[in-house]
ZAGUBA-782570 format. One line per 10 residues: for each residue x, y, z of C-alpha. Coordinates in steps of 0.25 Angstrom, whole numbers, plus 2048, in hexadecimal, padded with zeros to 3 digits. Layout:
# ZAGUBA-782570
X/Y/Z  ...
***
This chain:
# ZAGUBA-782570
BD2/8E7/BBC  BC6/8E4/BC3  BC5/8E8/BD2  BBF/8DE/BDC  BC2/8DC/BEB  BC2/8CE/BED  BC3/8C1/BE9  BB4/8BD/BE8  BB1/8CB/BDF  BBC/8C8/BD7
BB9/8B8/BD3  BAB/8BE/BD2  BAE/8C9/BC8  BB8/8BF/BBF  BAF/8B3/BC1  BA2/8B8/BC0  BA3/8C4/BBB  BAA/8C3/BB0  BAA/8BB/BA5  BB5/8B0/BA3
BB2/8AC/BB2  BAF/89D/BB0  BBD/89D/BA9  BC3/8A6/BB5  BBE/89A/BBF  BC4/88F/BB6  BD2/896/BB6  BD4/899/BC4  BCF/88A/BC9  BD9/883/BBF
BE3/88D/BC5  BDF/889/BD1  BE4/87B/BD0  BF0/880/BCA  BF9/88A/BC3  BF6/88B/BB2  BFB/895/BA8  BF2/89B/B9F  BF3/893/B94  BEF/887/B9C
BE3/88C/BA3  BDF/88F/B92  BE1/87E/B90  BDB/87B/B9E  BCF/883/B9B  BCD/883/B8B  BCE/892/B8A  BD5/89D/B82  BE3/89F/B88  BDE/8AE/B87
BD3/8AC/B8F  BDA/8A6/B99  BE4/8B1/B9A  BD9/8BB/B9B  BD3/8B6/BA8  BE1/8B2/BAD  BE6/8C0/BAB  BD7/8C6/BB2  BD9/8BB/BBD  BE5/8C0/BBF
BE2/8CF/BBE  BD8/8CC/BCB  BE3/8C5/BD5  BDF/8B6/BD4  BEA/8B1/BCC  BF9/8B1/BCF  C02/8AD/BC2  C0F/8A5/BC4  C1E/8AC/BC3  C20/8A9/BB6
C18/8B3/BAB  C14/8B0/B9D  C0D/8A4/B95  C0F/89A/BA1  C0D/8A3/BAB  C03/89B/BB7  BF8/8A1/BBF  BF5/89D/BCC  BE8/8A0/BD6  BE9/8AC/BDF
BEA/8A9/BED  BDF/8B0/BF0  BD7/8A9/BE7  BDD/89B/BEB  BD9/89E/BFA  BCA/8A3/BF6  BC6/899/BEA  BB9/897/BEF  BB5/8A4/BEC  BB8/8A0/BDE
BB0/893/BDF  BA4/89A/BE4  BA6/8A7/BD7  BA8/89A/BCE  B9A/891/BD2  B92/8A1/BCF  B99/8A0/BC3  B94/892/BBD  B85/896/BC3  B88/8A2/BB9
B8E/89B/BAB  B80/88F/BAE  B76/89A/BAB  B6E/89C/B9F  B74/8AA/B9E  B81/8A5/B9E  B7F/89A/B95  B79/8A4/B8A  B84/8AD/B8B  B8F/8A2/B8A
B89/89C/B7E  B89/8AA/B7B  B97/8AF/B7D  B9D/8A0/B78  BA6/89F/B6B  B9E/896/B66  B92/899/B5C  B85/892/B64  B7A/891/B5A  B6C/88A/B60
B62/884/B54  B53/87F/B58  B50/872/B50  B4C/879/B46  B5B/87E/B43  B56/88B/B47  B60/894/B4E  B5B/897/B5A  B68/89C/B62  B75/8A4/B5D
B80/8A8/B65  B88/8B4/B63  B94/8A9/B60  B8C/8A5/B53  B8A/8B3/B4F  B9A/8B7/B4F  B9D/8A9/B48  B92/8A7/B3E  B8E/8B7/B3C  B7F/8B5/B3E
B79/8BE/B4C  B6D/8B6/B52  B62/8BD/B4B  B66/8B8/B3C  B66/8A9/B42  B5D/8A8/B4D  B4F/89F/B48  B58/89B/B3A  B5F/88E/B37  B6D/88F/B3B
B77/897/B30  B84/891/B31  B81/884/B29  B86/882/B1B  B7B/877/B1B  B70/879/B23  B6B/86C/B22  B79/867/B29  B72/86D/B37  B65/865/B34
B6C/858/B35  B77/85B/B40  B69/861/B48  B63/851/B46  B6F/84A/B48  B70/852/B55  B60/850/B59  B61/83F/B55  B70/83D/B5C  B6F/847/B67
B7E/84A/B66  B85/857/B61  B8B/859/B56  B9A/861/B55  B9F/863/B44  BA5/86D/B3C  BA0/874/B32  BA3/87F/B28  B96/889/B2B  B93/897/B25
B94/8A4/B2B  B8A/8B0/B29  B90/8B5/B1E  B91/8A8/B18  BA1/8A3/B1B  BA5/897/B1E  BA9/894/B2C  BAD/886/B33  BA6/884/B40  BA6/878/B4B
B98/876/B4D  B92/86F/B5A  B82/86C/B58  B7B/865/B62  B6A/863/B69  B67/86E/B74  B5D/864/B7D  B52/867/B86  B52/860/B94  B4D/854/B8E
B58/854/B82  B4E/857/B79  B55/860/B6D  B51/86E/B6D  B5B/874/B65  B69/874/B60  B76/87B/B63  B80/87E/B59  B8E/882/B5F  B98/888/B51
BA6/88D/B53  BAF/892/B4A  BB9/888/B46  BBF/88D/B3A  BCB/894/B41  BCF/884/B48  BCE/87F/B3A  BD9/88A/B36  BE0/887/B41  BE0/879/B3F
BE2/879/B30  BEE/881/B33  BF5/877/B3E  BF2/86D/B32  BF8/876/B28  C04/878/B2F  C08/86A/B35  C07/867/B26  C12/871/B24  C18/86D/B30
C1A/85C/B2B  C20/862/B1F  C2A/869/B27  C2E/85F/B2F  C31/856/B22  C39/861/B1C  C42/861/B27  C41/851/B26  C47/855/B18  C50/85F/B1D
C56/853/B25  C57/849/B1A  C5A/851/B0D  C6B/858/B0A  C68/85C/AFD  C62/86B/AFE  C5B/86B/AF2  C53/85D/AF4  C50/862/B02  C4A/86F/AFD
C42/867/AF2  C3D/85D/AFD  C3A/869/B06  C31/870/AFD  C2B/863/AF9  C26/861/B08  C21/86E/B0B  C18/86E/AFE  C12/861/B00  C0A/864/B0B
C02/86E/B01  C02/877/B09  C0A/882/AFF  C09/883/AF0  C18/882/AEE  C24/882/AF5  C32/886/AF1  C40/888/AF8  C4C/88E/AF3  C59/88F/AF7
C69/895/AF4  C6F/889/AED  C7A/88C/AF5  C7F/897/B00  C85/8A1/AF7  C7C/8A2/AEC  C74/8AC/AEB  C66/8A5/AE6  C5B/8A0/AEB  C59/893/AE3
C4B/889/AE3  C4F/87C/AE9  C41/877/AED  C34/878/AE7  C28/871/AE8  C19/876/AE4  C0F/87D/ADB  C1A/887/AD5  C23/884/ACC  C32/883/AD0
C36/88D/ACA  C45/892/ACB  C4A/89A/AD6  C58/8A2/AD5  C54/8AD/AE0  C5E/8B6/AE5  C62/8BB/AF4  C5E/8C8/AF0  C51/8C5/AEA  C51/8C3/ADA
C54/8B6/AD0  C4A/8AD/ACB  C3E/8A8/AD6  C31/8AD/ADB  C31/8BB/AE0  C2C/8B8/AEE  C39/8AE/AF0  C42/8BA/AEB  C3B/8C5/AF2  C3C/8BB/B00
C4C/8B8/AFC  C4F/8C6/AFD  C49/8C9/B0A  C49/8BF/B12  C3C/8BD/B17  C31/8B4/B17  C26/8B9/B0D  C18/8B5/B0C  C13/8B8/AFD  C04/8B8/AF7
C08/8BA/AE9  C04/8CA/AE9  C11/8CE/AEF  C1D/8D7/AE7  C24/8CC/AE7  C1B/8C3/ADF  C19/8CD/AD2  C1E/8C6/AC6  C1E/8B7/ACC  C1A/8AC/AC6
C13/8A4/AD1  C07/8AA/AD1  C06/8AA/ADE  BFB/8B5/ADF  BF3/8AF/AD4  BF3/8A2/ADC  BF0/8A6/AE9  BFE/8A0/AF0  C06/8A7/AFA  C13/8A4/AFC
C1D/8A4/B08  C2C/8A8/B05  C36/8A3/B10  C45/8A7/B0F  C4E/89D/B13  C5A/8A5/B19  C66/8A3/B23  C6E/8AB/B2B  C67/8B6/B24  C69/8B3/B16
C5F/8AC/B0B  C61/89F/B06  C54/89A/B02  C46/89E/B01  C3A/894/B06  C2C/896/AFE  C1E/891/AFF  C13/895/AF6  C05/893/AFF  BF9/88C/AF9
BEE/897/AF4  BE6/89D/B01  BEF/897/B0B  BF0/8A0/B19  BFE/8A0/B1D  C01/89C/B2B  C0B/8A2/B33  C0F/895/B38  C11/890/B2C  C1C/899/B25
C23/897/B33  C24/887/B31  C27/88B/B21  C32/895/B28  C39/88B/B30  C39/87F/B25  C3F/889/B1C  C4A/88C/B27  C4C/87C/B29  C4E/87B/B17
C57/88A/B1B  C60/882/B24  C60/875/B1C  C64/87C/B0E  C6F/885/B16  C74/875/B1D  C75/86F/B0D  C7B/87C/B09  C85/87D/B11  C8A/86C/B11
C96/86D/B12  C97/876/B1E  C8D/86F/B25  C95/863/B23  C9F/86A/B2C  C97/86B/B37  C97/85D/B3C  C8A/858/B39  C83/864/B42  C7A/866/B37
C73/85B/B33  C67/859/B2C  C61/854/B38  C61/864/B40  C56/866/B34  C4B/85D/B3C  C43/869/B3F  C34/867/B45  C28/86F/B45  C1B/86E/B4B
C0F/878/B4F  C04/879/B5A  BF7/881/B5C  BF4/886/B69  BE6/888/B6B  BE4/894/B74  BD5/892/B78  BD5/882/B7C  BE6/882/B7F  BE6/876/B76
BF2/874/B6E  BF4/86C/B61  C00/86B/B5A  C06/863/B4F  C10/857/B4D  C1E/85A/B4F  C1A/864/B5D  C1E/85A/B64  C2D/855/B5F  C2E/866/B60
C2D/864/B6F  C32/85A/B72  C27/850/B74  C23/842/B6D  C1A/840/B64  C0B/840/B6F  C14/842/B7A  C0B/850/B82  C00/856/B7C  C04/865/B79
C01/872/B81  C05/87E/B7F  C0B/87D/B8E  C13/870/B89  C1A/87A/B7D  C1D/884/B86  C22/87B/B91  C2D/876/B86  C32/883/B83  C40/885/B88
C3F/88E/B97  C46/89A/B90  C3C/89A/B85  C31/898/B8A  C2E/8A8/B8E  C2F/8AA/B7F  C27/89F/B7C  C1B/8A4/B83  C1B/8B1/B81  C1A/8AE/B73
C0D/8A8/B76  C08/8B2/B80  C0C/8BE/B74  C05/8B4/B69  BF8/8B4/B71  BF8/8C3/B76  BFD/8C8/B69  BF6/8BF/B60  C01/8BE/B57  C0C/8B2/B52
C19/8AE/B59  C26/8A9/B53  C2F/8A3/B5F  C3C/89B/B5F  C3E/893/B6C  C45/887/B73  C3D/87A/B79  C43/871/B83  C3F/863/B81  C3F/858/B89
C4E/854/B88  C51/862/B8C  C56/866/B7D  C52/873/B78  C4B/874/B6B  C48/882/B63  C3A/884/B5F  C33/88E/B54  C25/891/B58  C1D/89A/B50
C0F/89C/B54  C02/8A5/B50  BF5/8A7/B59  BE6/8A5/B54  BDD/8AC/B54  BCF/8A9/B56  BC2/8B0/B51  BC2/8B9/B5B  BD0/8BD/B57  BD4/8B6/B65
BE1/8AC/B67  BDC/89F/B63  BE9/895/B61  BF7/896/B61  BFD/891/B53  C0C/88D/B53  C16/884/B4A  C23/881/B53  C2F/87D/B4C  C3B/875/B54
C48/87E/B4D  C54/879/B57  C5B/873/B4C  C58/87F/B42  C5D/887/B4F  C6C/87F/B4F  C6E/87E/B41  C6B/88C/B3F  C77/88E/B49  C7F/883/B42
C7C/888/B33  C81/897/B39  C8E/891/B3C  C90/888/B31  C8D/894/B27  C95/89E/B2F  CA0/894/B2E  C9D/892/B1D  C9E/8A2/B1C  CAA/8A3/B23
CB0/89A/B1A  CAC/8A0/B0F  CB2/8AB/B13  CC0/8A5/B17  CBF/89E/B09  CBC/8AB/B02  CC8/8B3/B09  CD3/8A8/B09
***
């Protein structure tokens, strides 16, 4: 650590003498006013969450902040009261630090250093400035561009008529477009162009401002993907609800789920009864012909070989058509480019049904995605094992009605560098919340989680971001009405093109009625086994 012997060389040596000091200023005069954790000095400033923890952690290192009692994600950090007492001294570092950032020096080495590529044209379309940003984006150093017309244009002449709408409106312009990269791939960019003026607002050049955007398309392409899939769930538990006829059900389920065409078919199968040994197709629905399942426990009969290879062990398989597994099956998966997702559908450690769904060609598979696929296959697990078992169930004083089925999903994306959160529809309900009753933070979430959880819950977070790696947790919510709720909350970090955390992915699942009816089907099939027994003994 840096050695300094008082307060004015050490300000002067994080402030000025370093760089992040503008940032350093900004944190300590919010926390000034009041107490904040990390995460919302992130919101409050528009930074990476990793950025702020690092001038936190330096700020800390040096004396002038105290952190609260309590340690971990909401920990909250206070001024020292040796910077409280002497603040002017900062005030007086901070005012040398703005004369700093308004030279020309500066300025050159911001636009510099900035993510963003800066490109400056002459009206000629001429380049005439090229940051070290449009080099990494766009691959071209500023030797091969300087004096030439700007590269990144699939149409060259598209640059020609935004420059004159510019010069004739005297207003920027802000699009997107699908550019070209050095080597000649495409890449999708954000693009702000606008007039670089003299004193007298005559034009004299042009900025051109590109980012990257391709990643937030992903991103954003996948939050629509998967509040498709999410809809589809939610129905199939409205039919979970509403159907008693197992097969029908089944039928309807797959039905659902392939019509969002997100997969290439879909197909369930189930024991026809508890003490059969074969897995049976009782709902189909897409490209590949239903053909007949009669697959047993121990992995052979009739059926595709991925269904009896999952059947006998147990676990969910991902399949691309090149596996063992697929030698000598006649689905052609390989020769048609699907990939498949096997789930087993088991309880109390035993198989009573496999859940399948074949991928379109080229379609990623997200992580999020086989966990909504996972826990609608338990929903149809524990609705077969209800109508199964009828006449047990009927026993049991109505505790096991359809209505314990009405499972809810939902999913947010946290994005780490601005702290803003977007979510889906159904979040809300999860939480306990109207319909546009509070607007989300991450702060909000957390603030729900019941007090016993809550260590868990963020330290889930803190190991996704250091880590970089998924998380997987089960934990209660208290709601409003002091019930308590379970939640599934499975999550995966972002990265962005500097292999940095970007967001924070997760689906959420409301599983308190999964969670008593698998405590009341235990009972109810212990009772059935013991029966059986008495009945095979007397």
């Amino acid at each position: 650590m840096f050695i300094v012997s008082t307060l004015e060389q050490t300000l002067s040596h994080l402030v000025l003498g370093q760089k992040g000091g503008e940032n350093r200023v900004l944190i300590i005069e919010l926390l000034r006013e009041r107490p904040y954790n990390t995460n919302q000095l992130a919101v409050c400033l528009r930074l990476n969450y990793r950025t702020v923890k690092h001038h936190i952690d330096v700020l800390r290192d040096h004396g002038l902040l105290t952190p609260s009692s309590s340690a971990g994600y909401g920990e909250v950090y206070f001024l020292s009261s040796e910077l409280q007492q002497n603040y002017d001294i900062l005030r007086d570092i901070a005012s040398k630090l703005k004369s700093q950032t308004t030279s020309r020096t500066f300025l050159r080495d911001f636009i510099e250093q900035t993510h963003d590529a800066v490109m400056i044209v002459d009206e000629e379309e001429q380049v005439v400035f090229w940051n070290r940003s449009a080099e990494r984006l766009l691959g071209y150093s500023d030797n091969e561009v300087l004096g030439k017309k700007i590269p990144i244009f699939n149409d060259p002449e598209s640059l020609k008529l935004v420059i004159k709408d510019i010069a004739e409106k005297n207003e920027a312009r802000v699009q997107e477009i699908i550019g070209k990269d050095k080597s000649g791939n495409p890449i999708d960019l954000e693009i702000s162009i606008d007039g670089i003026t003299d004193d007298e607002g005559n034009i004299l050049a042009y900025s051109i401002l590109a980012r990257d955007i391709g990643l937030r398309k992903r991103n954003d392409e996948r939050l629509r993907y998967l509040h498709v899939l999410l809809t589809a769930i939610n129905d199939v538990n409205q039919l979970i609800n509403r159907e008693s006829e197992v097969d029908i059900l089944m039928q309807k389920a797959a039905d659902r789920i392939n019509s969002t065409q997100l997969f290439a078919d879909v197909s369930i199968g189930l024991k026809r009864d508890l003490d059969s040994n074969s897995i049976v197709l009782v709902g189909h629905s897409g490209v590949h012909g239903a053909e007949p399942w009669r697959i047993t426990l121990e992995g052979s009969g009739e059926g595709p070989n991925c269904v009896k290879s999952t059947a006998k062990s147990m676990k969910t398989t991902i399949v691309n058509g090149t596996e063992e597994e697929c030698v000598g099956c006649n689905r052609n998966c390989n020769h048609e480019g699907h990939s498949s997702l096997i789930i087993p559908m088991e309880y109390l450690g035993s198989p009573i049904g496999v859940f399948r769904v074949c991928f379109s060609p080229g379609h990623g598979i997200y992580r999020e995605e086989i966990s909504l696929l996972e826990e609608v296959s338990r929903d149809l697990t524990l609705a077969g094992i209800r109508m199964l078992t009828e006449g047990l169930l009927a026993e049991s004083e109505g505790r096991f009605s359809s209505a314990l089925f009405a499972a809810r999903s939902g999913a947010w994306d946290w994005d780490l560098k601005t702290g803003e959160l977007s979510w889906s529809e159904g979040l809300e309900r999860i939480f306990g919340f109207g319909q546009g009753e509070i607007r989300f933070t991450h702060d909000i979430l957390l603030d729900r989680v019941h007090i016993e959880d809550r260590r868990k819950v963020a330290d889930s977070i803190d190991a996704c971001l250091k880590g970089k790696k998924e998380f997987d947790i089960e934990y209660r919510i208290v709601w409003p009405d002091d019930s308590i709720h379970w939640i599934r909350e499975a999550g995966d970090i972002l990265l962005d093109q500097d292999k940095e955390p970007s967001r924070i992915l997760a689906v959420v699942s409301d599983i308190t009625k999964r969670k008593a009816l698998e405590s009341e089907l235990r009972k109810a099939l212990n009772k059935a086994q013991a029966q059986n027994i008495g009945a095979a003994n007397s």
